[in-house]
TORKOL-4160 file (C-alpha; in steps of 0.2 Angstrom, whole numbers, padded with zeros to 4 digits, m for minus):
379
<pt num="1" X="m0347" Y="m0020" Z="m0480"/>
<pt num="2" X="m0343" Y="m0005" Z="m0468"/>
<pt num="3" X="m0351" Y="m0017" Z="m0454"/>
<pt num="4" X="m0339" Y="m0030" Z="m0457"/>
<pt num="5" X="m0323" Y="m0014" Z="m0456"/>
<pt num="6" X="m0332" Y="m0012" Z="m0440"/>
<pt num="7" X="m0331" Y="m0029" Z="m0432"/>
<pt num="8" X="m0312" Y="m0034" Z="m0439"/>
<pt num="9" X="m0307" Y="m0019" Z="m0430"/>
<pt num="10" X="m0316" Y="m0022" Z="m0416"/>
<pt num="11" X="m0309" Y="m0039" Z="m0417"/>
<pt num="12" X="m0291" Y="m0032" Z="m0419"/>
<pt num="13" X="m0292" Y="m0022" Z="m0403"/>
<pt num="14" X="m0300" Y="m0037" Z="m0392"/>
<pt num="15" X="m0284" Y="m0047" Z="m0397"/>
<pt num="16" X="m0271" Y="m0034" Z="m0396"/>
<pt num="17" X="m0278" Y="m0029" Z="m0379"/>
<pt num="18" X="m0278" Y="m0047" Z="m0373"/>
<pt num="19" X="m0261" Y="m0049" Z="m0381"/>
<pt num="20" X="m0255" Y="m0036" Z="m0372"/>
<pt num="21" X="m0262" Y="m0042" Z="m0354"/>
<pt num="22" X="m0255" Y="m0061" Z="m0356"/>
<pt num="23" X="m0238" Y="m0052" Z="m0361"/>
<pt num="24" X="m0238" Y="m0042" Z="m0345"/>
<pt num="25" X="m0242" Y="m0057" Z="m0333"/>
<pt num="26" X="m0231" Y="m0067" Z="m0343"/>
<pt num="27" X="m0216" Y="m0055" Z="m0339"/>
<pt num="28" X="m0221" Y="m0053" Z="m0320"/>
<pt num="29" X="m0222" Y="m0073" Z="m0317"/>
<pt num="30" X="m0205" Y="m0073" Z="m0328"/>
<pt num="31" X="m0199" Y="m0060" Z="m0316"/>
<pt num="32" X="m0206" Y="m0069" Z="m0302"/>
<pt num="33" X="m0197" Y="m0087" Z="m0306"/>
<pt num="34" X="m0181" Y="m0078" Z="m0309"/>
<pt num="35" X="m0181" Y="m0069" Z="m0293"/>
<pt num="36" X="m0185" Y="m0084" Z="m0284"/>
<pt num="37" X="m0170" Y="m0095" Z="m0292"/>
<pt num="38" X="m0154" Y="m0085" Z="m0294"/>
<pt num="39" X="m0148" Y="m0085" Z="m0276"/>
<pt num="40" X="m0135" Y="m0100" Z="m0277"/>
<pt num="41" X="m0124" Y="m0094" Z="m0262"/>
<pt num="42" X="m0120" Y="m0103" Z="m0248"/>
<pt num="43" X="m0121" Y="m0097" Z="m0232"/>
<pt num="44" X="m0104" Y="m0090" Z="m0224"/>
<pt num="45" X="m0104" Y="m0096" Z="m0206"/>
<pt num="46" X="m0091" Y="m0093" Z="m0192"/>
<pt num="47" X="m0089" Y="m0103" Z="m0177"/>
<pt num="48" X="m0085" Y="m0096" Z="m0159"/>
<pt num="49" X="m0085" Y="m0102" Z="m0141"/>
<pt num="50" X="m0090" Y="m0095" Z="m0124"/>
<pt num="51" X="m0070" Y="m0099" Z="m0117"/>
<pt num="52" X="m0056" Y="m0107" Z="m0126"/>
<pt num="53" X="m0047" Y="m0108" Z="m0111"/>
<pt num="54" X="m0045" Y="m0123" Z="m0099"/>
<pt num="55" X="m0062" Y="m0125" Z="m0087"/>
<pt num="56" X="m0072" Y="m0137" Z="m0078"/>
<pt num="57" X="m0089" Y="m0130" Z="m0083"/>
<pt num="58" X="m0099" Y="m0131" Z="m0100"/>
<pt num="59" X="m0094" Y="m0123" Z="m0116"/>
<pt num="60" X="m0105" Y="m0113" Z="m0129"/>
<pt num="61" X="m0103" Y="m0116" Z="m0145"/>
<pt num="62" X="m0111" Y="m0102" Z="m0158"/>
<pt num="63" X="m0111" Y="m0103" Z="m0177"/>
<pt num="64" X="m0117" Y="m0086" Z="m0186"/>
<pt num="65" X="m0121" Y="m0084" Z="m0204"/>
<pt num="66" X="m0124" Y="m0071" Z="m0216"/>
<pt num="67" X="m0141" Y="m0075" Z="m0219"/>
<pt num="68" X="m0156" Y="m0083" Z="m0214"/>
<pt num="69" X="m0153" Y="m0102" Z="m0213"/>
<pt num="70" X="m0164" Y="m0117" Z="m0207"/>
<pt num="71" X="m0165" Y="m0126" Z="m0191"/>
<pt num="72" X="m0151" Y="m0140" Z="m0187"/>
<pt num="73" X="m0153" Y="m0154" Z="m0175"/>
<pt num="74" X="m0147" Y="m0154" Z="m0157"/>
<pt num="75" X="m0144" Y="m0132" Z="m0159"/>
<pt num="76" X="m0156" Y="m0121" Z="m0155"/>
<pt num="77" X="m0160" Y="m0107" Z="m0170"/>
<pt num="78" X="m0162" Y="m0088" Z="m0164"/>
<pt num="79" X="m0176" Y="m0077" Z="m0169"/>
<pt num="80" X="m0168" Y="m0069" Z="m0181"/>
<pt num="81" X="m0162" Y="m0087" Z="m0190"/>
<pt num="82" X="m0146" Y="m0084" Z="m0191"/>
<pt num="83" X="m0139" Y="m0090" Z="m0176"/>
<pt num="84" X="m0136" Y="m0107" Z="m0170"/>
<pt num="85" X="m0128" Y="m0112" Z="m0152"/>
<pt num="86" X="m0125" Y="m0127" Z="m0141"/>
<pt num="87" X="m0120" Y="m0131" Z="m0126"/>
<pt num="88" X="m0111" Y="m0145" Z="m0121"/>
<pt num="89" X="m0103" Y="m0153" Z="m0104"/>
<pt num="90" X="m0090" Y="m0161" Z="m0110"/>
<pt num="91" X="m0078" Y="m0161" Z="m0126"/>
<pt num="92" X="m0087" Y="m0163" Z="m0143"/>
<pt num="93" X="m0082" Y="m0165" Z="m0162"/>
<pt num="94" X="m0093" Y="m0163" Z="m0175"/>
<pt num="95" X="m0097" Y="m0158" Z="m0194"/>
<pt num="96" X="m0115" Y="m0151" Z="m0198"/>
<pt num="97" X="m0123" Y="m0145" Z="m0211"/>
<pt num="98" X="m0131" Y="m0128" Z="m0214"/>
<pt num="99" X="m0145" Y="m0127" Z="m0228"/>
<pt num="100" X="m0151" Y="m0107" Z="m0230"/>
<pt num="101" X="m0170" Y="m0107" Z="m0239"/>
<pt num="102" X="m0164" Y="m0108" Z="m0256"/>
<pt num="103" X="m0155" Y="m0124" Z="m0252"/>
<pt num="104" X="m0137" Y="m0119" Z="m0253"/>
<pt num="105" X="m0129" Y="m0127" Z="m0240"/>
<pt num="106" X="m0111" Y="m0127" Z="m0231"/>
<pt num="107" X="m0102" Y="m0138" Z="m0218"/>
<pt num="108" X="m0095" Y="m0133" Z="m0204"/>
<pt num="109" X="m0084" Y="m0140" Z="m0191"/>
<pt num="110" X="m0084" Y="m0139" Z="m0173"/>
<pt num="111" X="m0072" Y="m0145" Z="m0161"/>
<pt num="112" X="m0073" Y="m0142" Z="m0141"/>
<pt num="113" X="m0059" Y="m0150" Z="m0133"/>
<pt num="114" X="m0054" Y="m0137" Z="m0117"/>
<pt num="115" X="m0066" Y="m0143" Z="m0106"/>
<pt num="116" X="m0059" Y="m0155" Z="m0091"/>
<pt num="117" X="m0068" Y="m0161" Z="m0076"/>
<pt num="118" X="m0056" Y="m0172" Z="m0069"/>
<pt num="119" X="m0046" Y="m0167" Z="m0052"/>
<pt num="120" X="m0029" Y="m0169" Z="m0048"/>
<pt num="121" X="m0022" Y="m0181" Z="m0041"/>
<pt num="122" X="m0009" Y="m0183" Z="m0025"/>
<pt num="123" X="0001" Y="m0198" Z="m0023"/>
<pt num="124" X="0009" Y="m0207" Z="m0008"/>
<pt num="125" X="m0004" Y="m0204" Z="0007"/>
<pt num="126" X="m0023" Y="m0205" Z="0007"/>
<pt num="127" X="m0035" Y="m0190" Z="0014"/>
<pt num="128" X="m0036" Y="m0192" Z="0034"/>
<pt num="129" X="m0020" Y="m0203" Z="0035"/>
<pt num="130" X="m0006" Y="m0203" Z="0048"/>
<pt num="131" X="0011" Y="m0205" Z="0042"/>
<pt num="132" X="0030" Y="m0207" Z="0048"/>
<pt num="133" X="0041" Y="m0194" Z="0044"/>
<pt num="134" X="0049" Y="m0190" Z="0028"/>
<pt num="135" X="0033" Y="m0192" Z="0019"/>
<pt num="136" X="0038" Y="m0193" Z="m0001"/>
<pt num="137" X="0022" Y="m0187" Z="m0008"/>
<pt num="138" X="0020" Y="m0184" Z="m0028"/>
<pt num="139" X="0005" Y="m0176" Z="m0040"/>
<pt num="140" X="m0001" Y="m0177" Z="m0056"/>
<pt num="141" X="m0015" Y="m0172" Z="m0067"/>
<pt num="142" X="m0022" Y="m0177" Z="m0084"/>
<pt num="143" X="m0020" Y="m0160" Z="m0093"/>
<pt num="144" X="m0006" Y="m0149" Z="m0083"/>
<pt num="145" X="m0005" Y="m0143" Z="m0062"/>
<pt num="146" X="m0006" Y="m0127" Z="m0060"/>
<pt num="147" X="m0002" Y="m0125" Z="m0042"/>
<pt num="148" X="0003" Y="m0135" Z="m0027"/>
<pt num="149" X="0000" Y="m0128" Z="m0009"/>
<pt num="150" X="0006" Y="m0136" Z="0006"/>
<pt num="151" X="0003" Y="m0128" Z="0024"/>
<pt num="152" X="0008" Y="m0136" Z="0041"/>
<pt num="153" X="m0004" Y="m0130" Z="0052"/>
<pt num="154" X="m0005" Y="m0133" Z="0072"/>
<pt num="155" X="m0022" Y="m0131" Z="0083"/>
<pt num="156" X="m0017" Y="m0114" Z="0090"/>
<pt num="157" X="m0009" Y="m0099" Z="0085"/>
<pt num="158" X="0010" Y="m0096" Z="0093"/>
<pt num="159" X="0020" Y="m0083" Z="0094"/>
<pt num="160" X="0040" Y="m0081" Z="0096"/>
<pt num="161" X="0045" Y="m0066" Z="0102"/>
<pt num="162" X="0063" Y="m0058" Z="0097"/>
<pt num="163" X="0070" Y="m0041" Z="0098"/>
<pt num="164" X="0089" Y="m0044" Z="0096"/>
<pt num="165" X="0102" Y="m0039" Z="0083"/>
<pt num="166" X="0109" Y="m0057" Z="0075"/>
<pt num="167" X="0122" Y="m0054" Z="0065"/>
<pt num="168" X="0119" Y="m0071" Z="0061"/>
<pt num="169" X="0134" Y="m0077" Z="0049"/>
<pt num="170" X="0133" Y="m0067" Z="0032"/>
<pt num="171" X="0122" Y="m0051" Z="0037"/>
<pt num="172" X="0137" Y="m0044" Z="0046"/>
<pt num="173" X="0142" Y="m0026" Z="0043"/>
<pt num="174" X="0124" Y="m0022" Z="0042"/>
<pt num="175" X="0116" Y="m0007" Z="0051"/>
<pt num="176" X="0103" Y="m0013" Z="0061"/>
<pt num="177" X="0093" Y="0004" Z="0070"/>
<pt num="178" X="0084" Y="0000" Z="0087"/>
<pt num="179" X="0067" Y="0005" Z="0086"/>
<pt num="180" X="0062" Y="m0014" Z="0079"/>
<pt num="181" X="0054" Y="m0026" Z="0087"/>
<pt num="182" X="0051" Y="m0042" Z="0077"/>
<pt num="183" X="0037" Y="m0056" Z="0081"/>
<pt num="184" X="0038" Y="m0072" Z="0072"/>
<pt num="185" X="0023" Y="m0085" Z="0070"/>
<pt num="186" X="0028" Y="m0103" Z="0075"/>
<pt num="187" X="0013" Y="m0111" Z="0072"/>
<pt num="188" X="m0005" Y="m0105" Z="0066"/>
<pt num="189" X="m0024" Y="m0113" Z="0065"/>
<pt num="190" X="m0031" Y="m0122" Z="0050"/>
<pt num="191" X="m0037" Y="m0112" Z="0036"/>
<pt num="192" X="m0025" Y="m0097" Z="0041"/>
<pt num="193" X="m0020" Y="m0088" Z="0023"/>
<pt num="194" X="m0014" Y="m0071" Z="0033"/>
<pt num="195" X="m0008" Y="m0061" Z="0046"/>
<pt num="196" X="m0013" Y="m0044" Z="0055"/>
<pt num="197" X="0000" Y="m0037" Z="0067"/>
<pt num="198" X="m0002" Y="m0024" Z="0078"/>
<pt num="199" X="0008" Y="m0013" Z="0090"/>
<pt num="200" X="m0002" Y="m0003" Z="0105"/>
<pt num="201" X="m0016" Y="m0009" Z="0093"/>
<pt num="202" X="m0011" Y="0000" Z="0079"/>
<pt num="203" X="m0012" Y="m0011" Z="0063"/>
<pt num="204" X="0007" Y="m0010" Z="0054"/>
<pt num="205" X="0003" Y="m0023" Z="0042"/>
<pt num="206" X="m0009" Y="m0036" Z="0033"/>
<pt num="207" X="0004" Y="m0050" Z="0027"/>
<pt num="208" X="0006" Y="m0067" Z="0024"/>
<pt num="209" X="0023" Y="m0066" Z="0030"/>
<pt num="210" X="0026" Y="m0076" Z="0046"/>
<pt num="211" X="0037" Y="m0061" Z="0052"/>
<pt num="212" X="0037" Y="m0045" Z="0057"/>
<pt num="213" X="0047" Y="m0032" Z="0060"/>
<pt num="214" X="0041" Y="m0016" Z="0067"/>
<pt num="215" X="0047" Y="0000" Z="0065"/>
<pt num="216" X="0048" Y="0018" Z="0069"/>
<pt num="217" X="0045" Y="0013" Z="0085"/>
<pt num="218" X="0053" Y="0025" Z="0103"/>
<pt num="219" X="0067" Y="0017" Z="0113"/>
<pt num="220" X="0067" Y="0008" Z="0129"/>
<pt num="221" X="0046" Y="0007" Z="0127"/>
<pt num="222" X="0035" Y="m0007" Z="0130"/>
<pt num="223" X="0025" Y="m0013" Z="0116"/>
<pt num="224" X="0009" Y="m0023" Z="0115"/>
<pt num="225" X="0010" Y="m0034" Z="0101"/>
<pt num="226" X="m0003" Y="m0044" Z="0094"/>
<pt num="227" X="m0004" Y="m0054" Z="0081"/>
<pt num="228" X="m0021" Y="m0061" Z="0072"/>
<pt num="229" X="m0024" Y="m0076" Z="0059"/>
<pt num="230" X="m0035" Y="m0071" Z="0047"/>
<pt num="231" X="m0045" Y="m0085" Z="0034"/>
<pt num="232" X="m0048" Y="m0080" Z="0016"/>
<pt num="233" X="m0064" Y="m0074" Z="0017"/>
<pt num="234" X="m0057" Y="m0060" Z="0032"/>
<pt num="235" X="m0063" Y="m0071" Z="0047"/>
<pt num="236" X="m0051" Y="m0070" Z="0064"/>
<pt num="237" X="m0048" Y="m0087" Z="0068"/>
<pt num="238" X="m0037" Y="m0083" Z="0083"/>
<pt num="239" X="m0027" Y="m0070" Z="0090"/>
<pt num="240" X="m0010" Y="m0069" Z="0102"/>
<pt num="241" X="m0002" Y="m0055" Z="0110"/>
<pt num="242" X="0015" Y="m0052" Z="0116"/>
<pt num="243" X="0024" Y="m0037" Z="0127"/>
<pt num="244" X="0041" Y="m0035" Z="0118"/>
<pt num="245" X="0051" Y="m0017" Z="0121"/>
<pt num="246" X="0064" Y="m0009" Z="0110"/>
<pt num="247" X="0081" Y="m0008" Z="0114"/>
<pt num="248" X="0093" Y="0008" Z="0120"/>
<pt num="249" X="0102" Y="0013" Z="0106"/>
<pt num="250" X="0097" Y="0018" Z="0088"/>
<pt num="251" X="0107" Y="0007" Z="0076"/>
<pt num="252" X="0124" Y="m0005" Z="0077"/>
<pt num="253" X="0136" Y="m0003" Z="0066"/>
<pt num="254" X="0149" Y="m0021" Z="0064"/>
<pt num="255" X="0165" Y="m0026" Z="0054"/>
<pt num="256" X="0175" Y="m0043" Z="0055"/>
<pt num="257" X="0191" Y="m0044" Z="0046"/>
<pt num="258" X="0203" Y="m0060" Z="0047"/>
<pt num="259" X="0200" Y="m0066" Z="0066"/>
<pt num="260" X="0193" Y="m0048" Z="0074"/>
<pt num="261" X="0175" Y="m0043" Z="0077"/>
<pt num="262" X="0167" Y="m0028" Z="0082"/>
<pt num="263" X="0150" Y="m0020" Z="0085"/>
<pt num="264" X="0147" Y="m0002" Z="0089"/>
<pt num="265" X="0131" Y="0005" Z="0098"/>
<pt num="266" X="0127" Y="0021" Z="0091"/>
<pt num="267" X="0117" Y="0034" Z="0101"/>
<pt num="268" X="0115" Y="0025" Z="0115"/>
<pt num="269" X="0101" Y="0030" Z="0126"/>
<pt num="270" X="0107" Y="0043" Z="0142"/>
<pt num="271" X="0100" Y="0034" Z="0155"/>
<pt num="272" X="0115" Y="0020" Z="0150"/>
<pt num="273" X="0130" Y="0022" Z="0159"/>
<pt num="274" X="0138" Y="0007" Z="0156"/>
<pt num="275" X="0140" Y="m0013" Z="0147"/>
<pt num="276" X="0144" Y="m0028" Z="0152"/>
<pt num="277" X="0145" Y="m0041" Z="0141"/>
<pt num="278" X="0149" Y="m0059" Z="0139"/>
<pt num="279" X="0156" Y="m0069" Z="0123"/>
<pt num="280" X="0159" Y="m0089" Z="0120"/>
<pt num="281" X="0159" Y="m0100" Z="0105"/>
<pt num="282" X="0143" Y="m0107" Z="0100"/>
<pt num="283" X="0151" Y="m0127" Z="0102"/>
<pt num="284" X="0161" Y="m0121" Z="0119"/>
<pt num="285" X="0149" Y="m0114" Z="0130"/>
<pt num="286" X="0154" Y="m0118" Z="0146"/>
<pt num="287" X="0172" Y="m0107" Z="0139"/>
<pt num="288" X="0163" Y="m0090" Z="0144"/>
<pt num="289" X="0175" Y="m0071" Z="0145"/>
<pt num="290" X="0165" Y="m0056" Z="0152"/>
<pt num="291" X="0169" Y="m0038" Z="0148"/>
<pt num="292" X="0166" Y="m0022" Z="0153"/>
<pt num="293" X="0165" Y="m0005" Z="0144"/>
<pt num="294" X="0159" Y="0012" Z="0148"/>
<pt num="295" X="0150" Y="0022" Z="0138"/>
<pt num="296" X="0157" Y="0036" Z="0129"/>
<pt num="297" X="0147" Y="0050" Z="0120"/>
<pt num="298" X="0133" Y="0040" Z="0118"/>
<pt num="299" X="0143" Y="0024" Z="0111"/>
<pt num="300" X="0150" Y="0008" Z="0114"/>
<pt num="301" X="0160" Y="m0003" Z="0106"/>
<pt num="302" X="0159" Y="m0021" Z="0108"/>
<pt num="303" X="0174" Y="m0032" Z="0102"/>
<pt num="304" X="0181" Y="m0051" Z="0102"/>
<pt num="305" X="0191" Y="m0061" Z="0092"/>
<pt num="306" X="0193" Y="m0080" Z="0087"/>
<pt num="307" X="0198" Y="m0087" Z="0104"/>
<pt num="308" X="0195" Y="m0106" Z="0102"/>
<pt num="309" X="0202" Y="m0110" Z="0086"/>
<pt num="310" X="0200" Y="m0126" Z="0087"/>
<pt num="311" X="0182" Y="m0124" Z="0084"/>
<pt num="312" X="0171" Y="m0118" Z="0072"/>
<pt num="313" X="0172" Y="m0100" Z="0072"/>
<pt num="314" X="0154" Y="m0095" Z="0077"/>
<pt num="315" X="0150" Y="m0084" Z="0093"/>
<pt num="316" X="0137" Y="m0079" Z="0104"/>
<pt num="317" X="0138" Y="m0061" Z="0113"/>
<pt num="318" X="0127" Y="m0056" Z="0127"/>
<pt num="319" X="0127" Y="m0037" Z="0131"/>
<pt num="320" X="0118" Y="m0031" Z="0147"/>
<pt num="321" X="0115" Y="m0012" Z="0148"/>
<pt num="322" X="0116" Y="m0003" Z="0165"/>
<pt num="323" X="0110" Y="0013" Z="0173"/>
<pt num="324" X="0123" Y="0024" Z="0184"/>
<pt num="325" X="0112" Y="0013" Z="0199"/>
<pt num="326" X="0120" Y="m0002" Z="0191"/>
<pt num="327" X="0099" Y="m0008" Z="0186"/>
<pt num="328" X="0100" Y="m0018" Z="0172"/>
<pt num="329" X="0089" Y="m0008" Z="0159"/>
<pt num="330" X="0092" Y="m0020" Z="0141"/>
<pt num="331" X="0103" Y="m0037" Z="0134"/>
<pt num="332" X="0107" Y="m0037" Z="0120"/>
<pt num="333" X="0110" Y="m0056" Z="0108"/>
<pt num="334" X="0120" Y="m0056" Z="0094"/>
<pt num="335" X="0132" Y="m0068" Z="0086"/>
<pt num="336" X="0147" Y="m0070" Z="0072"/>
<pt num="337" X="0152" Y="m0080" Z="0061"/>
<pt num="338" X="0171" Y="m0081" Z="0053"/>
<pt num="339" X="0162" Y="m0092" Z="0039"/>
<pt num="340" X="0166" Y="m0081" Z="0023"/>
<pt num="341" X="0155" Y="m0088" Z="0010"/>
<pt num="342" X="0141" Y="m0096" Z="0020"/>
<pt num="343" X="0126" Y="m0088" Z="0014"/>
<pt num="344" X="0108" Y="m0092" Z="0024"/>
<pt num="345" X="0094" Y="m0099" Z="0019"/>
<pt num="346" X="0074" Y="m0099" Z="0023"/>
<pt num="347" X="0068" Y="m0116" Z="0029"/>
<pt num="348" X="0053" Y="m0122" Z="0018"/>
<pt num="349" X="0044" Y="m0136" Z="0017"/>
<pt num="350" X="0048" Y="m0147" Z="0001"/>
<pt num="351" X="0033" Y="m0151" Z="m0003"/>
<pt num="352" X="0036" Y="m0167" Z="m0012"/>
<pt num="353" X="0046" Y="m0172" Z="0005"/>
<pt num="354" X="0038" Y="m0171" Z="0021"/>
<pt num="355" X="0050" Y="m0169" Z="0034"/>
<pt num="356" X="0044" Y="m0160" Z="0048"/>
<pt num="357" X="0030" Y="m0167" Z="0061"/>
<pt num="358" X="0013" Y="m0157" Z="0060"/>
<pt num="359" X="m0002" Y="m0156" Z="0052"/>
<pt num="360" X="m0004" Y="m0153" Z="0037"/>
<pt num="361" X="m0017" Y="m0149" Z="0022"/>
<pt num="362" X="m0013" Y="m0151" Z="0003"/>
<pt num="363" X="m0019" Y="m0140" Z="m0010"/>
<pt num="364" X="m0017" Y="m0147" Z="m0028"/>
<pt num="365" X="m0025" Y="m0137" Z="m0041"/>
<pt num="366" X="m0026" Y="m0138" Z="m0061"/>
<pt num="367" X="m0027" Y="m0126" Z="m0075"/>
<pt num="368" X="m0047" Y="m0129" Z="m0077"/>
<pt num="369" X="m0049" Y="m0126" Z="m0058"/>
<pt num="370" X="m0053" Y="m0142" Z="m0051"/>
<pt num="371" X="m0044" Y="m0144" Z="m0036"/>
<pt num="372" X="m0041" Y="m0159" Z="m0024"/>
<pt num="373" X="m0036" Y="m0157" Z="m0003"/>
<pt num="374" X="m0029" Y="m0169" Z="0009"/>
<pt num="375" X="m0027" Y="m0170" Z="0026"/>
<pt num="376" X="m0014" Y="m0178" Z="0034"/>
<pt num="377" X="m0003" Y="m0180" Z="0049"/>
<pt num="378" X="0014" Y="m0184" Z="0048"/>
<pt num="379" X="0023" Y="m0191" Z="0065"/>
């Protein structure tokens, strides 16, 4: 009887053990299956692109997500799984779908539509052509021109010289002071996008002006100037020089009221003893009146009035400057205009008209960069 106490217990213990072993892998494969199945998130993704500007080269698309997701066709998967990226050449539209590993999945929608390889277009002559005068020309594009850029270009670089006071219709009543000289440039080499202008070659100014006026100069001196065309990339493609030499006096002062000019020479240099000048209307110019002035205190004041009434009232002045040895030492060019409200302006090429002979290179460019040149020659 006590034996078989001994083997029930025995008995008891073996199943109570093994009970207590298959209830403790029992919980850890429960806990396993539940761990495994209770995420039921999608990924979250966002969607960016290397531009979203206009361009004319290839777009990036990336897709990030907040977790580790699975590879999709045509993107490439990082390391880490959780970046996908494409590129593309030209504009795309697409919807994918992005499976993380527990098979949650969410769409996502792309869209590139900023990429344009397609140039400009100019209409009304051909690359190379020769053309009559006025040339109409027109340009257009398939998404928006950003810039046009027409430049009239001879083979050589020319200078034009001019160190005059030109009241010059409206800019009357403004002081002009003598140390200036001014160099213009006529024409310039092919390519030319700037201008270096020296003086005793002495660099004044790096400009794309066509003009140049320079100052703070002494008076009655002679000047070098030289003038050099520069490319975009810095390269002299040609350089002209000039002598010029500034005038005797340090500034005019002008008025014109009803039909009465006149122009005063402020401290004129001492070496200048006397003026002579000569006035006639620009559309009479064989009607010629000469005048002479001496100098007082270092001044001189030059005067004329509306003598051809007839006419339009415009006038040319020639002043010649002597020493006490009657040597010419300086003339002097000015003009005036009784004209009230005509107001000047700068001649530019229209570029969408063509009116002046020359060669000429055309520069259309869009918002993605592409870019189309012509060459032409209008006659």
């Amino acid at each position: 009887m006590k034996r078989r106490k001994i083997i029930a217990i025995l008995l008891f213990l073996l199943i109570f053990c093994n009970a207590k072993v298959y209830a403790k892998y029992a919980y850890h494969i429960d806990e396993t299956v539940i761990e495994l199945t209770r995420d039921t998130n999608a990924p979250s993704c966002n969607v960016t692109y290397s531009t979203e500007e206009w361009t004319n080269g290839n777009v990036i698309i990336t897709i990030t997500s907040n977790k580790e997701i699975e590879q999709v066709s045509g993107f490439t998967l990082s390391e880490d799984k959780k970046v996908l990226t494409k590129e593309v050449s030209q504009n795309e539209y697409g919807i994918i779908k992005i499976r993380d590993f527990s098979g949650n999945i969410t769409e996502v929608e792309y869209n590139v539509s900023n990429i344009d390889k397609e140039a400009p277009q100019i209409i009304g002559c051909q690359n190379g052509g020769i053309y009559d005068k006025p040339l109409a020309l027109d340009y257009s594009d398939n998404v928006e021109i950003k810039n046009i850029y027409v430049d009239r270009y001879d083979d050589a670089l020319t200078l034009d010289y001019a160190n005059s006071y030109l009241d010059s219709f409206y800019y009357y009543g403004v002081d002009r002071t003598n140390s200036t000289l001014t160099i213009r440039v006529t024409s310039h080499p092919k390519n030319t996008r700037k201008y270096k202008y020296y003086a005793n070659n002495k660099l004044y100014a790096t400009t794309t002006d066509t003009s140049y006026t320079f100052t703070g100069l002494n008076k009655g001196t002679t000047y070098e100037l030289k003038v050099q065309a520069i490319d975009e990339l810095g390269n002299i493609l040609e350089e002209k020089t000039q002598t010029g030499y500034t005038s005797f006096y340090e500034s005019i002062t002008s008025t014109k009221a009803n039909n009465k000019f006149s122009a005063t020479l402020n401290h004129l240099d001492s070496s200048v003893k006397k003026i002579r000048y000569a006035i006639w209307n620009y559309y009479v110019p064989a009607d010629v009146r000469w005048y002479e002035i001496d100098v007082t205190n270092q001044t001189a004041v030059i005067e004329g009035t509306h003598f051809n009434t007839n006419y339009h009232g415009s006038y040319v002045i020639h002043a010649y400057m002597y020493d006490s040895n009657n040597h010419e030492l300086d003339v002097l060019g000015f003009s005036f205009d009784f004209t009230t409200n005509y107001k000047p302006t700068n001649p530019k090429i229209d570029p969408y008209n063509l009116t002046q002979s020359g060669n000429y290179q055309i520069i259309v460019s869009d918002l993605a960069g592409n870019e189309t040149l012509y060459e032409i020659k209008v006659k």
